[in-house]
C-alpha positions in Angstrom: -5.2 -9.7 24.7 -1.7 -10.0 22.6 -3.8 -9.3 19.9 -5.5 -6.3 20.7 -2.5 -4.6 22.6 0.0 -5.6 19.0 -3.2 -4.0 17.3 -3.3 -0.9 19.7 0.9 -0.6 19.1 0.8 -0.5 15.6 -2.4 1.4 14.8 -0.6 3.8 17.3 3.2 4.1 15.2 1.3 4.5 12.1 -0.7 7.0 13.5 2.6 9.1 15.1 4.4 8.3 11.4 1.5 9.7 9.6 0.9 12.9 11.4 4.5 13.8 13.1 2.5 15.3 16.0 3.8 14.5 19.1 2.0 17.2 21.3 -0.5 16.3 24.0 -3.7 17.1 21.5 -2.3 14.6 18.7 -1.0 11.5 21.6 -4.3 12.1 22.9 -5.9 12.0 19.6 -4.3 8.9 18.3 -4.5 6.4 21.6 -7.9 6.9 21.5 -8.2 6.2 17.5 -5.4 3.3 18.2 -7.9 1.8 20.6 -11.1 2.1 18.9 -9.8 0.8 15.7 -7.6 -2.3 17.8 -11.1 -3.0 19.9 -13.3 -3.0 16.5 -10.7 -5.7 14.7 -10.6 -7.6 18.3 -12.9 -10.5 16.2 -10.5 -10.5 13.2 -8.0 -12.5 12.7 -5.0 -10.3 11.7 -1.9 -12.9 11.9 0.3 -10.7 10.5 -0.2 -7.9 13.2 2.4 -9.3 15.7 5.4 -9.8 12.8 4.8 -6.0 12.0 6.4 -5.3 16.0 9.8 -6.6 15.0 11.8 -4.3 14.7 13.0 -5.2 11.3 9.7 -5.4 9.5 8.6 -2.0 11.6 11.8 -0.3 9.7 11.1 -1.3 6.5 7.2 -0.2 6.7 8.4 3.1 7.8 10.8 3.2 5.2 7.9 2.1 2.5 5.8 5.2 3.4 8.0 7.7 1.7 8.8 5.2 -1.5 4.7 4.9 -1.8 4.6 9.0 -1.7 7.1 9.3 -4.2 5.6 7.0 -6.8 2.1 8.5 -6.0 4.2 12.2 -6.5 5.3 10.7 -9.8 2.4 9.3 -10.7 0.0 12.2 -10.1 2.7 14.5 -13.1 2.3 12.0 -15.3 -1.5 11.9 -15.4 -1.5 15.9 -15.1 0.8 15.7 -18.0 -1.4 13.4 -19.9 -4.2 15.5 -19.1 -2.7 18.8 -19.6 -0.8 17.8 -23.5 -2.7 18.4 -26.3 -3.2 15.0 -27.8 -4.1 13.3 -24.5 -1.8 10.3 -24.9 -3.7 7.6 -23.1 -4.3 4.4 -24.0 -6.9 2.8 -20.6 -7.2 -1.0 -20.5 -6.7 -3.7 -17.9 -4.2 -6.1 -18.1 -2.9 -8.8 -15.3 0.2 -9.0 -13.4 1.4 -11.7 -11.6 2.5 -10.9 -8.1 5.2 -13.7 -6.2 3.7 -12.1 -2.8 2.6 -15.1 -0.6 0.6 -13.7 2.5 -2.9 -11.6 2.3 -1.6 -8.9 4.1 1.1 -8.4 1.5 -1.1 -9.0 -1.8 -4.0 -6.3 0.0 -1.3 -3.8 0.7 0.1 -4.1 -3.1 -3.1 -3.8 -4.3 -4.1 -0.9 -2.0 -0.6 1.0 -3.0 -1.8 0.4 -6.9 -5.0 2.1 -6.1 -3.5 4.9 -4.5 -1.0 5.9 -7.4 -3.1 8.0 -9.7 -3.7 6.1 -13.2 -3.9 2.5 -11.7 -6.8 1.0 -10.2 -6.5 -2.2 -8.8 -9.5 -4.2 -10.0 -9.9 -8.1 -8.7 -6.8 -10.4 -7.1 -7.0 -13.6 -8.2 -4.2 -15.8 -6.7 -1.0 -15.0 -7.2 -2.6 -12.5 -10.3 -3.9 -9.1 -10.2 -5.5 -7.2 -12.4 -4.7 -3.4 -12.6 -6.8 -1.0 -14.6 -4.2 1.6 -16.1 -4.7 5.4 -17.6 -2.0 3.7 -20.2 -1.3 0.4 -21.6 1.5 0.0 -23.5 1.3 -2.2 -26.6 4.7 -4.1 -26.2 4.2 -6.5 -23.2 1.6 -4.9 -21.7 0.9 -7.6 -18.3 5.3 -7.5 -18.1 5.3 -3.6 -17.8 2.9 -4.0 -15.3 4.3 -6.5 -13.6 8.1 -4.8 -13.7 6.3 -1.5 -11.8 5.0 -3.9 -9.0 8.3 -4.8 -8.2 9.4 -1.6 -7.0 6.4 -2.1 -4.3 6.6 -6.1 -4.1 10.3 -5.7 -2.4 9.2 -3.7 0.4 6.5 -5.7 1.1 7.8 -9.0 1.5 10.5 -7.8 3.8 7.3 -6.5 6.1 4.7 -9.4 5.7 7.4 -12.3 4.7 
């Protein structure tokens, strides 16, 4: 019952941090989609579920959501300007980064945020390594330039999940 009510409280923060509604159509809207989705994971084991309710790890979550959007605002100019310049400067390839997150929760969430930034596509985790398809490898150190831009994700992250 912990489970499913910690479930319930967090699908239902996101939910208000996502939409910034807070009128009686969008509470409605999301307790009802913060109880369907916390009574279809009631069978999953989601240890790190409870930690996100401290208040700690709920403020650095928040404070994650508008560092993700900015990298993905970023992210989305520099493929338009890749697209958009006359030469097309990319160079695709997949190279591997290694990651120092320990928990599951952490690595999926990395590897979600890489997939959401256009020009990366997280491809396989393997360990403590990912592998990230990218819109432009660079030839110097290709796997440490990779690895240096999950950082700016990896310290957000393990103050939520660690």
């Amino acid at each position: 019952m912990t489970k499913a009510l910690s479930a319930f409280v967090f699908c239902l923060l996101v939910w208000f941090a996502v939409t910034w509604s807070f009128d009686l159509a969008g509470i409605a809207v999301g307790v009802v989609l913060a109880a369907v989705i916390a009574y279809s994971l009631r069978d999953v084991e989601l240890e790190e579920v409870p930690l996100l309710l401290m208040p700690h790890r709920l403020f650095w979550a928040l404070a994650y959501i508008p560092v993700l959007f900015l990298y993905v605002v970023r992210a989305n100019v520099d493929v338009a300007w890749r697209v958009l310049h006359p030469a097309l400067p990319i160079r695709p390839g997949i190279v591997k980064a290694r990651t120092s997150l320990k928990t599951p929760g952490a690595r999926v969430l990395l590897a979600n945020s890489i997939t959401l930034t256009p020009g990366t596509l997280s491809v396989d985790v393997d360990g403590d390594m990912l592998y990230v398809h990218r819109i432009y490898v660079p030839e110097d150190d290709p796997d440490g330039a990779t690895e240096r831009s999950l950082e700016r994700f990896e310290g957000f992250l393990r103050r939520i999940f660690e």
